[in-house]
N, C-alpha and C positions, 0 to 999 in steps of 0.2 A: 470771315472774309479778309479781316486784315492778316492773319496769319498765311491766308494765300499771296498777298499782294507782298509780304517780306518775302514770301516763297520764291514768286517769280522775280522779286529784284534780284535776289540772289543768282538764280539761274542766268538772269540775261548780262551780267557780269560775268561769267564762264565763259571759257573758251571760245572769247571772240580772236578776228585777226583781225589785226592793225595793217593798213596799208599804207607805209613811211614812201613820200617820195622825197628823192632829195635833185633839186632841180638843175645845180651847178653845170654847168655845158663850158665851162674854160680851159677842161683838160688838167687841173691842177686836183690837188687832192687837200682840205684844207681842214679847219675844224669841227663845221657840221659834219664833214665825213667821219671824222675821231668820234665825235658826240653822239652822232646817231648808231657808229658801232657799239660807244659804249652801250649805249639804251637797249639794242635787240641783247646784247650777252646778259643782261641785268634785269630783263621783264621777269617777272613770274608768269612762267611758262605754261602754269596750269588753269591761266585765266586769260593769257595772252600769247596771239602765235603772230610775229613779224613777218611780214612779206614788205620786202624793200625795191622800190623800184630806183632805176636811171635813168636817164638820157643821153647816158655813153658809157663806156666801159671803164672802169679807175682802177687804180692801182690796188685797189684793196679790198675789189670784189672774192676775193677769195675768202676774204677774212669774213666778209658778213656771213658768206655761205659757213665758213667752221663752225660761226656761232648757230647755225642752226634757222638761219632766216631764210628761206623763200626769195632769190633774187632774180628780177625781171630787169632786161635791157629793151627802152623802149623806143620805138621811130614816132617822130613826129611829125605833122607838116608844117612846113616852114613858109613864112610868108611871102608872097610874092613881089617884085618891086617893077613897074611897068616903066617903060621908058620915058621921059618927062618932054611934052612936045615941046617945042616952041613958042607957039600960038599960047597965048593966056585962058583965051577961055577953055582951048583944047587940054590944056594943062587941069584945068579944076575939075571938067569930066573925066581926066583919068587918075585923078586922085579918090574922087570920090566910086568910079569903078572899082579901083586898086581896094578901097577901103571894105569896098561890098563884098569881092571877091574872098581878101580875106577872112573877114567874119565868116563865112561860109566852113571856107575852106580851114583855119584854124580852130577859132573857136565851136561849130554847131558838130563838126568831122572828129575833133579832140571828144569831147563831151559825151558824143555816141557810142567812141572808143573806150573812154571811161567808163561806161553804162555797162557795157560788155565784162570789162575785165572785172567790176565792181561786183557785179552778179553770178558771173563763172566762180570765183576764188572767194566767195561768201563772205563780204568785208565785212566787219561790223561797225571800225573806224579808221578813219582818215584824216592820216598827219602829216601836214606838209611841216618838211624839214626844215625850209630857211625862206618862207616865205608867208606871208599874211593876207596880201592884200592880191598875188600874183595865183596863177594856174587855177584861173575861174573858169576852166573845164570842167576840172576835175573835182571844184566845189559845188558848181552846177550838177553836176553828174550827184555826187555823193546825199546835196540834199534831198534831190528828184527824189529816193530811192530811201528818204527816210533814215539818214544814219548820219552819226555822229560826226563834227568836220572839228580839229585841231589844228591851231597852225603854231608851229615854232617860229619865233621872227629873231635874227639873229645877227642883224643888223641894221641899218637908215637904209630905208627904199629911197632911192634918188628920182626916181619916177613914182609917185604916189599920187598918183589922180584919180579922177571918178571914177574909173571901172578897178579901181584898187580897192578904192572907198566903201563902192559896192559888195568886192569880195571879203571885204572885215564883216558886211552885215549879215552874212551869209554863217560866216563861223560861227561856234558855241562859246569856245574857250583861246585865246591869243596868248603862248609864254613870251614872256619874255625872258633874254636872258641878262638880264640886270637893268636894276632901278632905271638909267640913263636911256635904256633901249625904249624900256616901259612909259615913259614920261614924254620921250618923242612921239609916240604914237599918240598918247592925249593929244600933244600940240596938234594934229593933224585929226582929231576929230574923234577919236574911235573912242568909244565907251568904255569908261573906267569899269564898269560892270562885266566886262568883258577879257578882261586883261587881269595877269596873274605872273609876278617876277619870280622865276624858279633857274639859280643859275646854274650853270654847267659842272658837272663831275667827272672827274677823271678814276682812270682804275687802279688804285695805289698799288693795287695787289701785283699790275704787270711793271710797275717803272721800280725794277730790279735794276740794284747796279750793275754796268757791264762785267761779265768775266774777265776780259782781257782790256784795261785802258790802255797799258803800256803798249799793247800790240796795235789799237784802235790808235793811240799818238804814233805811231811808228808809222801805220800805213796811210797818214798825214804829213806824215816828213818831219813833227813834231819831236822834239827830245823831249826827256825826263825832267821835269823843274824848270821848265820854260812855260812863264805865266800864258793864261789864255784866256782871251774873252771870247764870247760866244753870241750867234743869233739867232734863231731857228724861223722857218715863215718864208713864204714864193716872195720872188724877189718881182717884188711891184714897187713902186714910189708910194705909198702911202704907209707901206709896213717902216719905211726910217731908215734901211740901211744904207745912205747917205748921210743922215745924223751922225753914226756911228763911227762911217769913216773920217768924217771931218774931227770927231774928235780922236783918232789915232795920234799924229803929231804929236799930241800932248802929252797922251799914255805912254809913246814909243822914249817919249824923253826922258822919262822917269825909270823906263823898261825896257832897254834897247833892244832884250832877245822875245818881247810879245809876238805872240800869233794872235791874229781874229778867225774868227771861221766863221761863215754863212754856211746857214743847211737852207736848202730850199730849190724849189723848181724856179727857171727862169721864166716868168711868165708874161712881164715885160722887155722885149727887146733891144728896145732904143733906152731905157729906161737902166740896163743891165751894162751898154753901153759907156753909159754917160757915168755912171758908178766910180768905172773901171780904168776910165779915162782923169776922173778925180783922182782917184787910189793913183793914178802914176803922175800925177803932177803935184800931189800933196808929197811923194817919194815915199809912200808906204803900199805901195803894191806889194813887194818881195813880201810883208807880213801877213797878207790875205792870203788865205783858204777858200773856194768857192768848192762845195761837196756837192750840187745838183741836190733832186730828192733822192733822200736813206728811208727806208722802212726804220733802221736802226737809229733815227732821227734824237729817239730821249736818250738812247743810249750812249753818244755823242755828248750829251751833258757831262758826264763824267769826265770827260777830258777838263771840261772847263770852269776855270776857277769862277769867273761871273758871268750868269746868263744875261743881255742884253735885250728889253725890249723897245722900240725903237719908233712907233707910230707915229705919224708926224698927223693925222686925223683922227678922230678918237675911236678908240677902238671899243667894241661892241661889246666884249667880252675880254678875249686872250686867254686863251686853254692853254698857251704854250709859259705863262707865269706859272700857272697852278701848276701844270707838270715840273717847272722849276723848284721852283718851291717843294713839291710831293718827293723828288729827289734828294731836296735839301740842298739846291743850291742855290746861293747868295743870287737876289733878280735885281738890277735896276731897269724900270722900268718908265715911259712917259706920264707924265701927269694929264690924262685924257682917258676917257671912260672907264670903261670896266677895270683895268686896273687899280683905278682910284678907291673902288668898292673891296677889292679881294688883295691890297698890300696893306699891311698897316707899318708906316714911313717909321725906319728908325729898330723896327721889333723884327719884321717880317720877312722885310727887302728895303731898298730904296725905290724914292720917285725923283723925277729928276724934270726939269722943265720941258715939256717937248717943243721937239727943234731945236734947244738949248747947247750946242756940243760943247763948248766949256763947262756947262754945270755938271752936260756929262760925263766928261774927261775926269772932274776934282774925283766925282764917285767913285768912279773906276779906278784910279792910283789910291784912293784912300783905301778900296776893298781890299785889292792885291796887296797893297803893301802891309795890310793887317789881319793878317791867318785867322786871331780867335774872336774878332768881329764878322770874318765869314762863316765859320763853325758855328756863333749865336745865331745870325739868320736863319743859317742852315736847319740849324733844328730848330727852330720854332715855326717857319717855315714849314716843316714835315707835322709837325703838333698842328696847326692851324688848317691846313687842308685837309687833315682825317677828322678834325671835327665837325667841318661843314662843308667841303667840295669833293664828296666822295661821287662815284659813279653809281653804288647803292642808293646813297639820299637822293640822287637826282629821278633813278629810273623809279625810286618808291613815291616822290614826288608827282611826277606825271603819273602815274597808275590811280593818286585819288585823285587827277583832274578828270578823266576818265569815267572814274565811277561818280564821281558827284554830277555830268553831265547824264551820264547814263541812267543815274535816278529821279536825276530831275526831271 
């Protein structure tokens, strides 16, 4: 009997498929997009078959498909907003219509759709990409039906209320992606038994240096030996690059032929604005770069002598240090979250005060003006993220969360 019972554990670890959604609707393509591609290219194939879903089309749906994942574009219905009378009480009858209507129409209409797609494409588990406590359709659906529910949390839910609360009760297994992420969610209730910090890997094997820098600084307008700092990340107010501009002046003093470059989609407006309009009243516009989104985003590092990260709230993780770093080049980064876990100050990269632009400005001229202090980073940098933030360890990492659910 017990020799059957290993039997069948074994088998029902076989050739399941995972059904990854990733929920992102901003039009922007960001880290959990990098992170979850890494994971489909990295599953063992023979135990796991990816099917990836959206909620709109992204820039990099090609690439899921190369790796061999099953990609669905899905519709959704959107809530509805009813006009707000005037009258008071008339007002609280149509909020609480609006409310009913919804529910219906989102959440019981989502769930049913779920049911459908969960049973045609023979899931065996469901992982939501960057969300824990959100998309209680599709965790509603998933448990109905007896199978396995993961959620990747990949950041601070700023909306975390009772029907959030609710959908953590619901999951098996919560990742987080580093200590700070994982500790927040204690503060808000969710069970330590539940929760498991496994942080993000990148693919060292694809962050090859560019073939051509010299060509990549020319079609920047960039010369040969004209220092560079760098930023990579959508240009929102919270990523920092207003930090960074503010401390130009300082670097430009020390540098007078610096270039900065932003890589990034604008995903803030007014915000993009307001940047742009510092950069010309600080009188260091002429030395900004603004490149939109590169697919050839890491490869752009090469150009530049230090990667800048720049958060001015803490960030959750930052894949875009470790890709620095896996490149080998010099990162200063803000002293807030995930970075604080994955630079070691002094060895690795620097940290710098966030919001700080003096402390970050001293970084920045001391880097530049010292080649074989950024060559140390550099490589120890490249030594420290193949020891522990590979995209191997991550995706072998989720694989036993996985089966230790599945046996349990």
């Amino acid at each position: 009997m017990q020799a059957m019972r290993r039997t069948f554990s074994m088998v029902s670890i076989l050739n399941n498929k995972v059904l990854y959604l990733e929920h992102n609707t901003d039009g922007t393509v960001g880290g959990s997009h990098v992170c979850l591609l890494a994971i489909c290219r990295h599953l063992d194939r023979e135990n796991y078959q990816p099917i990836v879903c959206f909620y709109e089309n992204t820039e990099i749906k090609d690439d899921f498909v190369a790796s061999g994942a099953r990609v669905m574009v899905l519709d959704t219905p959107k809530p509805i907003i009813l006009p707000s009378p005037k009258l008071r009480w008339f007002a609280v009858i149509t909020r609480l219509l609006q409310s009913a209507v919804n529910f219906v129409r989102v959440l019981i209409l989502n769930t049913y759709k779920w049911l459908r797609i969960l049973r045609r494409e023979k899931v065996s588990i469901v992982h939501l990409n960057n969300s824990s406590g959100g998309d209680l359709d599709l965790i509603l659906a998933a448990r109905m039906l007896g199978l396995t529910v993961i959620a990747h949390q990949r950041g601070f839910p700023p909306d975390f209320g009772r029907m959030s609360y609710f959908g953590t009760k619901l999951i098996h297994r919560i990742i987080s992606v580093s200590d700070m992420v994982k500790d927040d969610l204690q503060r808000r209730g969710v069970s330590p038994g539940k929760l498991i910090r496994i942080y993000d890997g990148i693919e060292t094997e694809r962050l090859r240096n560019s073939a051509d820098p010299v060509g990549l600084r020319h079609s920047l307008g960039i010369d040969e030996g004209v220092p560079v700092v760098g930023m990579l990340g959508n240009i929102k107010w919270w990523k920092g690059q207003e930090v960074l501009i503010r401390s130009l002046p300082a670097v430009v003093e020390s540098f007078p032929d610096l270039r900065c470059v932003f890589v990034g989609k604008v995903a803030d407006n007014n915000y993009y604005d307001r940047i742009l309009d510092l950069a010309d009243s600080l009188g260091v516009a002429r030395k900004i770069i603004f490149t939109g989104y590169r697919k050839d985003a890491t490869d752009l590092m090469d150009i530049m002598d230090v990667v800048v990260h720049a958060s001015v709230e803490a960030e959750p993780f930052g894949l875009v240090v470790l890709e620095a770093m896996g490149k080998g080049r010099p990162v200063v980064a803000a002293d807030l979250g995930g970075p604080k876990e994955t630079v070691i100050p002094g060895e690795t990269g620097m940290l710098f005060r966030s919001g700080d632009h003096v402390d970050l400005a001293d970084k920045l001229v001391a880097l530049i003006r010292d080649p074989g202090l950024r060559h140390r980073l550099g490589e120890a940098g490249i030594v420290h993220v193949k020891s522990r933030f590979t995209a191997e360890v991550n995706a072998q990492s989720i694989q036993a969360v996985y089966e230790g659910v599945i046996k349990s």
